[in-house]
N, C-alpha and C positions, 0 to 999 in steps of 0.2 A: 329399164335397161341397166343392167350392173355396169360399176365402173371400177376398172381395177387401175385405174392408172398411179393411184394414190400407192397400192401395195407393189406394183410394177418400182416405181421410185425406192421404197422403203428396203424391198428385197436389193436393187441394185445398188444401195447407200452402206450394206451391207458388205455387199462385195465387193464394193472398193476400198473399205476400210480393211477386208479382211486379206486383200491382196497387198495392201502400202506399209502392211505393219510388217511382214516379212522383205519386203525392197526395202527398207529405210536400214532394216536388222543386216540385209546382204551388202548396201552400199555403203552402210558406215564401218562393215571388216572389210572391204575390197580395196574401197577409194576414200573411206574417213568424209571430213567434212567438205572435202574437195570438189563431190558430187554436187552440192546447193546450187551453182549456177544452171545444171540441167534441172532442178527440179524447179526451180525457178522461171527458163523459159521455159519448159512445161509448161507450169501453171498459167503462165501469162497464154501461152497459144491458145489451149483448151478453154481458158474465160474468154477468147475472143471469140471463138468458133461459136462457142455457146453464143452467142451475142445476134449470131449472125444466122441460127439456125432456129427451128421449132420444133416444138412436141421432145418424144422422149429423147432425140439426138443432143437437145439443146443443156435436159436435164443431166445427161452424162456426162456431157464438157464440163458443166460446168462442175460437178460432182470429181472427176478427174482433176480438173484443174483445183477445186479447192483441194484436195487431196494433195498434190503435189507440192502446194505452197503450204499447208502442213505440214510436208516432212520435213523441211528447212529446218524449222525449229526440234519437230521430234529428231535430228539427227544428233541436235547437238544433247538432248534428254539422253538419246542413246549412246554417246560418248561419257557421259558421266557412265551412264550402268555397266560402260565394259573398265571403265577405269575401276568401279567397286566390285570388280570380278564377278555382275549380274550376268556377264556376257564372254566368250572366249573372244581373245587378242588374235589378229592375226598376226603373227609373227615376222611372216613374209613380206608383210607393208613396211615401207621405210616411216621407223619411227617418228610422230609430229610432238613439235614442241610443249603440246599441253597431256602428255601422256609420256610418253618414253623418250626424248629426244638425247640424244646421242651426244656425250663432250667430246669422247672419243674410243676407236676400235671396242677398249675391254671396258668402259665407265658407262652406263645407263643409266636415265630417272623413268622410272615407273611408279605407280598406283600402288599404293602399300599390300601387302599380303600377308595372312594369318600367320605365313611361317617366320615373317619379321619379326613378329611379337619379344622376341627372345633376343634378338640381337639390337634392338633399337633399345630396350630400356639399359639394358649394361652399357650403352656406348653412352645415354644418359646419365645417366648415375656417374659413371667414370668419369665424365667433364666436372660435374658439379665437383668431384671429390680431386679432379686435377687442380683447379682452380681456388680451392677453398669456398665454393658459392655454399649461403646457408639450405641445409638440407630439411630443415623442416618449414612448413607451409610455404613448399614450394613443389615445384616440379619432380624433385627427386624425392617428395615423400607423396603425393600423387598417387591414388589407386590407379586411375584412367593411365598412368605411364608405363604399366603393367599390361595392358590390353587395348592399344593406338587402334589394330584392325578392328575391333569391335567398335569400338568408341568413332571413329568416323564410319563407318558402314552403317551405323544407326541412325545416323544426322546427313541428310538429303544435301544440306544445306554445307557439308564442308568437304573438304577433298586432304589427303595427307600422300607424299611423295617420297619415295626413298631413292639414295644412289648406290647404285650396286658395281660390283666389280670380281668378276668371276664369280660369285654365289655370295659373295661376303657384302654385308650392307656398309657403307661407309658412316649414313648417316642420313636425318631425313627432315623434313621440314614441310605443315600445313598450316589451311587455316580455320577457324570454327566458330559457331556464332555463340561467342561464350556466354552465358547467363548474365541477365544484367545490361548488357551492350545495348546501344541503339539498337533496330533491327537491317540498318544498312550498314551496321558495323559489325566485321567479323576480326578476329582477336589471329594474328600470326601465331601459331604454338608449336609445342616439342622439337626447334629449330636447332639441329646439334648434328655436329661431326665428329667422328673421332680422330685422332692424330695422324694418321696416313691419311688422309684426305689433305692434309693443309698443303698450298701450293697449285692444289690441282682446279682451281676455279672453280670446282664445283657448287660451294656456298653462294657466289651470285648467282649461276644457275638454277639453283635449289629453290633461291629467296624470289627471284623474277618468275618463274615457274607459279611459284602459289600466288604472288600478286596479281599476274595477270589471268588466272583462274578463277580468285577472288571476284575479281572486276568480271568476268565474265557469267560466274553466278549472279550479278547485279547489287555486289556492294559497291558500296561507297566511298568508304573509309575503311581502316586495316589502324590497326591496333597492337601494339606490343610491351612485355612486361619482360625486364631483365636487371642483372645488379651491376654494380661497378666492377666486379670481377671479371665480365665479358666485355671489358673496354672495346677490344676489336671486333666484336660482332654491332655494339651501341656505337660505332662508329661508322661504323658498313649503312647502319639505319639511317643515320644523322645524313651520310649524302646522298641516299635516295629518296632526301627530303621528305624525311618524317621530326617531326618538333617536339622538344618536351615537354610532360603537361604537367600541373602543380601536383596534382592526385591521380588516383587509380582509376579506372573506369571498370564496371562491370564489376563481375564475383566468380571471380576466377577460384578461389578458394588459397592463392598463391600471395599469402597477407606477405611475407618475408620481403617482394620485391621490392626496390624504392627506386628503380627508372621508369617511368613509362612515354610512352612515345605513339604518336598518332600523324595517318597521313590521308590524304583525299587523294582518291583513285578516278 
């Protein structure tokens, strides 16, 4: 006597994977990560049912219900890839604070975009040259400050933020797991505003933004490299209790710095 119950499962293992991957894609534009509690009881219902049932009823709960408690975690996979524009934004959702959250009416942080590229390194450069910061082996002689959206779209592992205001970038701030670093330590970088921003809070929103992103990827520690020229931003660090350390960490390629500064997240 054949027994197909084995391909009966394998085919249905199927279709529930191939039905969770477009809900998880629908519910994290619709409702973000807000959804988790339903897929959570879900999961929980469905693993009891299974529990309490036989044959192929019991393998479908249970197949659902792992499925469900899977998408918990793939949602939040799926909020990186629409932050790296793998995915369209829904616009119409009121913006959450790890993607676009709102200072106010005309100011937004969102997920960096190819067409920043142009307007984030001039506003870089312009500090460095406001300030007198040294320009060579640093930030401002930096290939990678030439091309942010690239350079974080290639690296799973970091996220970069800008704040906009009518079309015009103010300024932007992430974080990256820079060569060299522990691997629960990722390095805060190209953290810069330019002049019309100052006043408008937006730099702690910027800075809290990528920390708690950071920590959300499952670093550790957060890492930063600046001069005595940006007194007020190595001030901003010092009381969101980060300490200064004797030397450099990691190979950043930015030998010019001589602050650095580290925090546990």
């Amino acid at each position: 006597m054949l027994n197909f119950y084995g391909i009966i499962i394998a085919f249905a293992s199927f279709f529930v994977i191939g039905i969770f991957h477009p809900i998880v894609i629908k519910g994290e534009y619709y409702f973000s990560e807000k959804i988790c509690p339903v897929f959570l009881t879900a999961g929980i219902l469905f693993c009891a049912v299974s529990i309490f049932t036989s044959g192929i009823v019991s393998v479908l709960c249970a197949l659902i219900g792992g499925a469900c408690l899977w998408s918990i975690r793939e949602l939040k996979e799926q909020r990186k890839r629409v932050q790296k524009d793998r995915f369209p934004q829904n616009k119409k959702r009121s913006q959450n604070a790890s993607a676009q959250g709102k200072i106010s009416e005309a100011i937004i942080i969102r997920p960096i975009q190819k067409k920043d590229n142009g307007q984030l390194y001039s506003i870089i450069r312009a500090i460095f040259e406001e300030f007198g910061a040294p320009k060579e082996n640093s930030v401002y002689s930096d290939k990678t400050t030439d091309f942010l959206f690239e350079t974080f779209s290639e690296n799973k592992k970091s996220e970069y933020f800008v704040a906009e205001q009518n079309g015009k970038i103010l300024g932007g701030c992430g974080y990256f797991p820079t060569e060299g670093l522990p691997t629960d330590c990722a390095e805060i970088v190209k953290f810069y505003l330019c002049p019309d921003s100052r006043g408008m809070k937006i730099r702690t929103k910027l800075f809290s933004l990528a920390e708690e992103c950071a920590r959300l990827a499952g670093y550790k520690k957060l890492y930063i490299e600046s001069f005595p020229q940006f007194s007020s931003a190595v001030s901003m660090y010092k009381k969101n209790g980060f300490t200064e350390l004797s030397s450099r960490l990691g190979n950043s390629g930015h030998t010019a710095t001589t602050i650095h500064l580290i925090k546990e997240i």
